[in-house]
N, CA, C and O atoms as a GROMACS GRO file, in nm:
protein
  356
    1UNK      N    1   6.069   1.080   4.040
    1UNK     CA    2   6.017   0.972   3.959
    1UNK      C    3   5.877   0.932   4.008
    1UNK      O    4   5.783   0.943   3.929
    2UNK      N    5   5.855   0.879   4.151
    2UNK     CA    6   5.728   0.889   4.219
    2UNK      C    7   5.638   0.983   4.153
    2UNK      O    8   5.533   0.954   4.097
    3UNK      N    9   5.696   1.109   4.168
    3UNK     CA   10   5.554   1.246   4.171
    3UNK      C   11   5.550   1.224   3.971
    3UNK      O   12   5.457   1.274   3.908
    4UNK      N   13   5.625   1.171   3.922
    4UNK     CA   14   5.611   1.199   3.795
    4UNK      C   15   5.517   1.061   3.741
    4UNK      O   16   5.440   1.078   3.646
    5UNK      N   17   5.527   0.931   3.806
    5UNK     CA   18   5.424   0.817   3.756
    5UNK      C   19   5.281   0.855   3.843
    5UNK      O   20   5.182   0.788   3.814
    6UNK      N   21   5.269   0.947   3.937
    6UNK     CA   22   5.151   0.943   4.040
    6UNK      C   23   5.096   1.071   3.911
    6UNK      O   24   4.977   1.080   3.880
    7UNK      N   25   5.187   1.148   3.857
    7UNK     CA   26   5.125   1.218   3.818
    7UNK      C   27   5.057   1.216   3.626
    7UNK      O   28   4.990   1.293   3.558
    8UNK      N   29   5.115   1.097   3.609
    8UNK     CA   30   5.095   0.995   3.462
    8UNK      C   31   4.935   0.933   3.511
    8UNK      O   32   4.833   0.938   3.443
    9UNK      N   33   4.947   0.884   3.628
    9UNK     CA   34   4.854   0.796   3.703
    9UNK      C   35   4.700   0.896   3.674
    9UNK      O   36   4.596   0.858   3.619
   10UNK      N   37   4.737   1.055   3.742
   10UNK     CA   38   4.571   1.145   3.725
   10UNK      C   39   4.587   1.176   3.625
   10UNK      O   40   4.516   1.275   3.615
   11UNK      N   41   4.630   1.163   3.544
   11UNK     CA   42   4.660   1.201   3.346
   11UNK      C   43   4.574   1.100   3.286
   11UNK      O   44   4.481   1.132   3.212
   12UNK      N   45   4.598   0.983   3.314
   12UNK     CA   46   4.555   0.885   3.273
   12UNK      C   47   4.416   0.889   3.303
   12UNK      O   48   4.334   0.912   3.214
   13UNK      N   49   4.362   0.855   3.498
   13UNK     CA   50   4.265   0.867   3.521
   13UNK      C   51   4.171   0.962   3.474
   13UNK      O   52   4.054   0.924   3.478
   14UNK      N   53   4.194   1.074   3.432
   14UNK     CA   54   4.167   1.225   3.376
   14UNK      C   55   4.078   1.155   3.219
   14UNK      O   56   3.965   1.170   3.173
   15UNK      N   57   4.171   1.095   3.189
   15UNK     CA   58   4.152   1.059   3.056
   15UNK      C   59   4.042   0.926   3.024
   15UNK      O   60   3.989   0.906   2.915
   16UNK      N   61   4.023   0.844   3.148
   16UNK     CA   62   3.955   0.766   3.140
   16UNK      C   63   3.822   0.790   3.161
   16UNK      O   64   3.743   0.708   3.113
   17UNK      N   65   3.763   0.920   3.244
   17UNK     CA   66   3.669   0.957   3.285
   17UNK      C   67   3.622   1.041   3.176
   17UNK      O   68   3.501   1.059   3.160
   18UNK      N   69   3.709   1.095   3.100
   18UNK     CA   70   3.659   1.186   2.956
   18UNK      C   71   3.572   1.056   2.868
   18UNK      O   72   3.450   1.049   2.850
   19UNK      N   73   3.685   0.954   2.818
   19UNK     CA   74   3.660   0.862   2.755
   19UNK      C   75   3.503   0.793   2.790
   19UNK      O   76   3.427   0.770   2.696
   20UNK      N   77   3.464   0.763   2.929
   20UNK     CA   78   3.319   0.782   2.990
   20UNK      C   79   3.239   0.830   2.958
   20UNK      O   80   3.126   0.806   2.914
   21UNK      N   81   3.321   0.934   2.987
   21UNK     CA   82   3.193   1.079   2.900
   21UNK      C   83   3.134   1.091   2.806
   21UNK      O   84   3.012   1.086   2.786
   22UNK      N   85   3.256   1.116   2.710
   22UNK     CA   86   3.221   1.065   2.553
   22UNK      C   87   3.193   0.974   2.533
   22UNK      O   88   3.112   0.966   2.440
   23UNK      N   89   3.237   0.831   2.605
   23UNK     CA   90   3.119   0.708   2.534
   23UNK      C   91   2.974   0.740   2.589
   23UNK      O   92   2.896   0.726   2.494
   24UNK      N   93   2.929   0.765   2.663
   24UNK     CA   94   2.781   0.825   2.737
   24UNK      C   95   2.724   0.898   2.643
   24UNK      O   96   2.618   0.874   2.584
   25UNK      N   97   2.785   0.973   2.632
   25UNK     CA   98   2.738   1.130   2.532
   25UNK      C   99   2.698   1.026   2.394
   25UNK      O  100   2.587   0.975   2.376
   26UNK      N  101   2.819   1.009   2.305
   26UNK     CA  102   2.794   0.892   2.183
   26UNK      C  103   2.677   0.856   2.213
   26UNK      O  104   2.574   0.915   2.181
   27UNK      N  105   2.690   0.730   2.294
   27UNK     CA  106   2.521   0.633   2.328
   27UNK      C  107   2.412   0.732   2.307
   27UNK      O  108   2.319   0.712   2.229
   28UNK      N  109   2.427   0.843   2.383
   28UNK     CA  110   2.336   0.924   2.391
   28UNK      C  111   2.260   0.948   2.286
   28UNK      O  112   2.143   0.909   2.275
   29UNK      N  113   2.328   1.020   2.197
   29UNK     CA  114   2.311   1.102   2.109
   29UNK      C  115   2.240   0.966   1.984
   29UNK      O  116   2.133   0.961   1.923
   30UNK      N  117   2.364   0.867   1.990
   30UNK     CA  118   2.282   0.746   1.866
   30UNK      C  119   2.137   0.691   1.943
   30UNK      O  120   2.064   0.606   1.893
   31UNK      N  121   2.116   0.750   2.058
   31UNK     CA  122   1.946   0.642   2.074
   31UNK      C  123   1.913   0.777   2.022
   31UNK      O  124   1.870   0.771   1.907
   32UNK      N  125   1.920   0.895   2.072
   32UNK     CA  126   1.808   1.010   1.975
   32UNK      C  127   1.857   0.987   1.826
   32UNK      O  128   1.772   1.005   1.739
   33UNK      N  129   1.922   0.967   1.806
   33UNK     CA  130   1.951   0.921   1.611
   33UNK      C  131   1.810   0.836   1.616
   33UNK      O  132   1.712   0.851   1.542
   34UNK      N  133   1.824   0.768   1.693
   34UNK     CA  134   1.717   0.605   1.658
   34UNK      C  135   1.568   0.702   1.632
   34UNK      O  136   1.489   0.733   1.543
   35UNK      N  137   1.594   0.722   1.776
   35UNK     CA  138   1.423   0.794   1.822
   35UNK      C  139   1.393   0.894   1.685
   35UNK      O  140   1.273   0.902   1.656
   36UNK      N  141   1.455   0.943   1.628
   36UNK     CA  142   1.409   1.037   1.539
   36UNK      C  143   1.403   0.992   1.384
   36UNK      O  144   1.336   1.039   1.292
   37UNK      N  145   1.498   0.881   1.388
   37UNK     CA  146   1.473   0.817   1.253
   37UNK      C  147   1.341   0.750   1.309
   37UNK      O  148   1.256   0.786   1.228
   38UNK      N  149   1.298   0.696   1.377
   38UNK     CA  150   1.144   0.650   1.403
   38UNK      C  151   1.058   0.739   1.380
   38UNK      O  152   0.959   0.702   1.316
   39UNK      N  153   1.064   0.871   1.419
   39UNK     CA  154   0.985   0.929   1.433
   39UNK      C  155   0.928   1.009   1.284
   39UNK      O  156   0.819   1.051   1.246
   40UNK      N  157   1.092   1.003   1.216
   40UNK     CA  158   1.095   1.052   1.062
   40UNK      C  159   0.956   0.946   0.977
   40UNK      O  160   0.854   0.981   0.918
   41UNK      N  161   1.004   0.831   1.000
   41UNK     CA  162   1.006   0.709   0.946
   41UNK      C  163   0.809   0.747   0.949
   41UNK      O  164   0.736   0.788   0.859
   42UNK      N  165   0.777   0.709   1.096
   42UNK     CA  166   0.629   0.760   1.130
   42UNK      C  167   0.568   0.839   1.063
   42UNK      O  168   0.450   0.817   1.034
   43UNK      N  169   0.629   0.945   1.026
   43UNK     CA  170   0.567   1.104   1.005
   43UNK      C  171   0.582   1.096   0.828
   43UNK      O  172   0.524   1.182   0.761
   44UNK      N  173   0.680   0.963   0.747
   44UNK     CA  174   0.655   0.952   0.646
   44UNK      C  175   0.511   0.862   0.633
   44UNK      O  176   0.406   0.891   0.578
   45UNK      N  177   0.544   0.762   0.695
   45UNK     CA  178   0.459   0.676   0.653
   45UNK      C  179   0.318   0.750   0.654
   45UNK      O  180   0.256   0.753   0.548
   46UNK      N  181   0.250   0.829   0.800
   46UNK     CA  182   0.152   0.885   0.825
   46UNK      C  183   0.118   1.005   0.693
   46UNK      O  184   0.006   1.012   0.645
   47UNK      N  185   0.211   1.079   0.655
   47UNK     CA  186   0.217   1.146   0.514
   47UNK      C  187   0.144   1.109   0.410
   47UNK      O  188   0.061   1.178   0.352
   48UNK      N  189   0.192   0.939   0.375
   48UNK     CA  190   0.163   0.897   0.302
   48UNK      C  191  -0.007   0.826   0.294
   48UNK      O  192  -0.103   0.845   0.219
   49UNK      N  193   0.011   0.761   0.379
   49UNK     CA  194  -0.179   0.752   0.421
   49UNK      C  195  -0.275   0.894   0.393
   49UNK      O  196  -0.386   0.920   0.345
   50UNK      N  197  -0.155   0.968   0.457
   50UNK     CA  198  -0.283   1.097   0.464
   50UNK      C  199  -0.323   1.166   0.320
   50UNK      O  200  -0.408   1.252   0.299
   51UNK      N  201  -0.232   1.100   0.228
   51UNK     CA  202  -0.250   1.172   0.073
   51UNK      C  203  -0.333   1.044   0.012
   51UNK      O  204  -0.427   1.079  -0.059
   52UNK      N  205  -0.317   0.897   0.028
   52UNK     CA  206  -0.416   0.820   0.004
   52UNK      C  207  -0.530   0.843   0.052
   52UNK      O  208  -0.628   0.807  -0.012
   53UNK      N  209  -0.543   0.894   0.150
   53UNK     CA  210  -0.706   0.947   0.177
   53UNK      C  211  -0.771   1.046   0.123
   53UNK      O  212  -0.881   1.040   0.069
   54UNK      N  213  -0.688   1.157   0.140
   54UNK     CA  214  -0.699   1.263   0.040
   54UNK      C  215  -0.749   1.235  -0.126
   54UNK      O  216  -0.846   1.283  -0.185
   55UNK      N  217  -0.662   1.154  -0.169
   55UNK     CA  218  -0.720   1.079  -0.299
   55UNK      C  219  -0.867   1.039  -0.321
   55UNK      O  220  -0.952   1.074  -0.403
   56UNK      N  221  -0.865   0.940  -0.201
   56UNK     CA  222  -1.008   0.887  -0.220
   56UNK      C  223  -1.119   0.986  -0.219
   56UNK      O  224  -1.212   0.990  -0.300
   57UNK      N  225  -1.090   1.093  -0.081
   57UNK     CA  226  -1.197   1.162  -0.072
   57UNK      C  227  -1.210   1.266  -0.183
   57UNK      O  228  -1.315   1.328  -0.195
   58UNK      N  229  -1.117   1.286  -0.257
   58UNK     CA  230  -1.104   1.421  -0.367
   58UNK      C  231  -1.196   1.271  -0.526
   58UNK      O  232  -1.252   1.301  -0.631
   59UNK      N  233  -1.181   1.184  -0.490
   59UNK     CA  234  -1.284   1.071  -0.630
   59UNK      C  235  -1.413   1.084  -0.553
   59UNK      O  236  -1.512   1.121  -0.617
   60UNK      N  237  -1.424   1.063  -0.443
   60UNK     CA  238  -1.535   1.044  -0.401
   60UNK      C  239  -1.667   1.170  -0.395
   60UNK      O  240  -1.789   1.160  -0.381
   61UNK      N  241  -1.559   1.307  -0.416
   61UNK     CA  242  -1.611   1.431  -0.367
   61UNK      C  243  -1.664   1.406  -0.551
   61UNK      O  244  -1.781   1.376  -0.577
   62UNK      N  245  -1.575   1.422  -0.644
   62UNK     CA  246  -1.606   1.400  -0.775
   62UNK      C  247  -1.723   1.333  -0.874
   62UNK      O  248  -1.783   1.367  -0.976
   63UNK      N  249  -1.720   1.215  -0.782
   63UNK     CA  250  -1.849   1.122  -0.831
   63UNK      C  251  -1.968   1.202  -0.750
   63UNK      O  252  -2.061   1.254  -0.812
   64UNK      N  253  -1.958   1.208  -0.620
   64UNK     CA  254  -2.099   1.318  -0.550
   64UNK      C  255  -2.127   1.445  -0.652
   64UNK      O  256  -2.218   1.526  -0.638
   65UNK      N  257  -2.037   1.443  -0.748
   65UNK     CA  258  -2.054   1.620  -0.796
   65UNK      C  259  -2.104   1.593  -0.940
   65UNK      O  260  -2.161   1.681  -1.004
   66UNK      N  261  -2.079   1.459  -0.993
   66UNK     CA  262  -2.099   1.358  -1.117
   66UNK      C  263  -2.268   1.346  -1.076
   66UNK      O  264  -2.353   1.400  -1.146
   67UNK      N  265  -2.302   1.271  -0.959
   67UNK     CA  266  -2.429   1.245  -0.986
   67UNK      C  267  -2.523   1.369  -0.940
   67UNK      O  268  -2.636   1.383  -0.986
   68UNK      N  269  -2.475   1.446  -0.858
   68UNK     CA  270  -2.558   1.560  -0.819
   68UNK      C  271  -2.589   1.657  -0.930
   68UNK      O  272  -2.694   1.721  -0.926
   69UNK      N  273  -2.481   1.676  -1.054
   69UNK     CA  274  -2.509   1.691  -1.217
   69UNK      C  275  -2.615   1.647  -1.293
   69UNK      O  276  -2.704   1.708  -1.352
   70UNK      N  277  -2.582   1.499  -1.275
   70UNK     CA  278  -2.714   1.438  -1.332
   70UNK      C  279  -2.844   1.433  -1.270
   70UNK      O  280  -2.938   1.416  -1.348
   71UNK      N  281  -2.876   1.445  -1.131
   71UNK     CA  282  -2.922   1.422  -1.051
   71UNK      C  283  -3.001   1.610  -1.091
   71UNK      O  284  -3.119   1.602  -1.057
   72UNK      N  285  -2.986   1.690  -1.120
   72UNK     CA  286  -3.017   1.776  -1.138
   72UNK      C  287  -3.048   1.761  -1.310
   72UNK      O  288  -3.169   1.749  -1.331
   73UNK      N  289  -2.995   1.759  -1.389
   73UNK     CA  290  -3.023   1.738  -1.518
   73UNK      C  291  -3.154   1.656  -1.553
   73UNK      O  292  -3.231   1.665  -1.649
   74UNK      N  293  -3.155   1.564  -1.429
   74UNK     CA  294  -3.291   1.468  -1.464
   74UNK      C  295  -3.426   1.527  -1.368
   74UNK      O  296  -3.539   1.478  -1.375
   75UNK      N  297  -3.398   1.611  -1.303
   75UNK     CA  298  -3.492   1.673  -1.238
   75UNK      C  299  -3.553   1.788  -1.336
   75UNK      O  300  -3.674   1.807  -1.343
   76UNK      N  301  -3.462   1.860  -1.407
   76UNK     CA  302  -3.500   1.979  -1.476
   76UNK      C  303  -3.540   1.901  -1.602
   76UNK      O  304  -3.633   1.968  -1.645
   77UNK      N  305  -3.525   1.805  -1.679
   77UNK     CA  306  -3.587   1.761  -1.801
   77UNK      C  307  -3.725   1.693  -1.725
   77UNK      O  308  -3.835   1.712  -1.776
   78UNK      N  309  -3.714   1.634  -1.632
   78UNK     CA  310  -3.875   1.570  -1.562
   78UNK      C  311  -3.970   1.693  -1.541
   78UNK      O  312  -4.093   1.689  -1.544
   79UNK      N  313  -3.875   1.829  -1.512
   79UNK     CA  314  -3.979   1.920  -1.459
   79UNK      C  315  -4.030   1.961  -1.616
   79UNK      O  316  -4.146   1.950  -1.656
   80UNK      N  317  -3.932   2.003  -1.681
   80UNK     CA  318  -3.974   2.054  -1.804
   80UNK      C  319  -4.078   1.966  -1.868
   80UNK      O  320  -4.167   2.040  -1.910
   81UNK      N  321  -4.099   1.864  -1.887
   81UNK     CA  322  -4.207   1.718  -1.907
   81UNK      C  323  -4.291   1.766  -1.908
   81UNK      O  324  -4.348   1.820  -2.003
   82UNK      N  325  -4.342   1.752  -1.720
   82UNK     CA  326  -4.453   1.834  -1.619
   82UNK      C  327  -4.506   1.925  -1.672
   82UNK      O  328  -4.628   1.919  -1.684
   83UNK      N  329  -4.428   2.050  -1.726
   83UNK     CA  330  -4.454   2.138  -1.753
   83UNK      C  331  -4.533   2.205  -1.866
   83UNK      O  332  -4.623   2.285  -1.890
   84UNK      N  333  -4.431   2.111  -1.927
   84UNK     CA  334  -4.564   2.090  -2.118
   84UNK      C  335  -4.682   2.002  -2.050
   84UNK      O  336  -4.794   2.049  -2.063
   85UNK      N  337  -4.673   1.906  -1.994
   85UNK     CA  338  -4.849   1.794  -1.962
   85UNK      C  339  -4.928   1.960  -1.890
   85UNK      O  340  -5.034   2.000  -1.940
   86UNK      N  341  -4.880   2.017  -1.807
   86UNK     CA  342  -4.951   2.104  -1.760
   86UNK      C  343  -5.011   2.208  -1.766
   86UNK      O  344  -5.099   2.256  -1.694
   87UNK      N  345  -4.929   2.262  -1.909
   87UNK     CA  346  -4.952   2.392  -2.021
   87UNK      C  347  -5.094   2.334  -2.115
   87UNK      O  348  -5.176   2.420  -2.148
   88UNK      N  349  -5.120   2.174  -2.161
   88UNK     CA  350  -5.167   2.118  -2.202
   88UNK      C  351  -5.312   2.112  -2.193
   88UNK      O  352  -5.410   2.120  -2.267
   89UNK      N  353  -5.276   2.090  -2.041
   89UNK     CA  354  -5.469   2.049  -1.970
   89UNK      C  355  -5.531   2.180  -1.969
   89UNK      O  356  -5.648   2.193  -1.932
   0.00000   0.00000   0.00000
């Protein structure tokens, strides 16, 4: 009866030190849950900025390409101008 409760006793203890374990391990594992939903979370948000910038600079590249159009259009009708006053004299 002794050897059979002493031996309930390291069954038990056996079992309490697993239970340790696995709560450790658990904890463990839910702070990297955390850490990586942060890190998800980060890597969306940063995503998202990085395509709002993208935006701006893809309007901004647009309007530079808008006036460098005109900006050329009004150079070649000024030259053409020039060109008749100069055929002229």
């Amino acid at each position: 009866m002794l050897a059979t409760n002493q031996k309930l006793r390291d069954e038990v203890d056996v079992v309490r030190r697993e239970r340790v374990t696995y709560s450790q391990v658990r904890k463990d594992m839910e702070d990297e849950l955390v850490k990586v939903n942060y890190e998800i979370t980060d890597q969306a948000q940063r995503h998202v900025q990085m395509q709002k910038t993208a935006e701006v600079m893809k309007e901004k590249i647009l309007r530079l390409k808008e006036k460098n159009q005109h900006d050329q259009s009004t150079y070649h009708s000024e030259y053409d101008k020039l060109q008749v006053i100069l055929l002229r004299i």
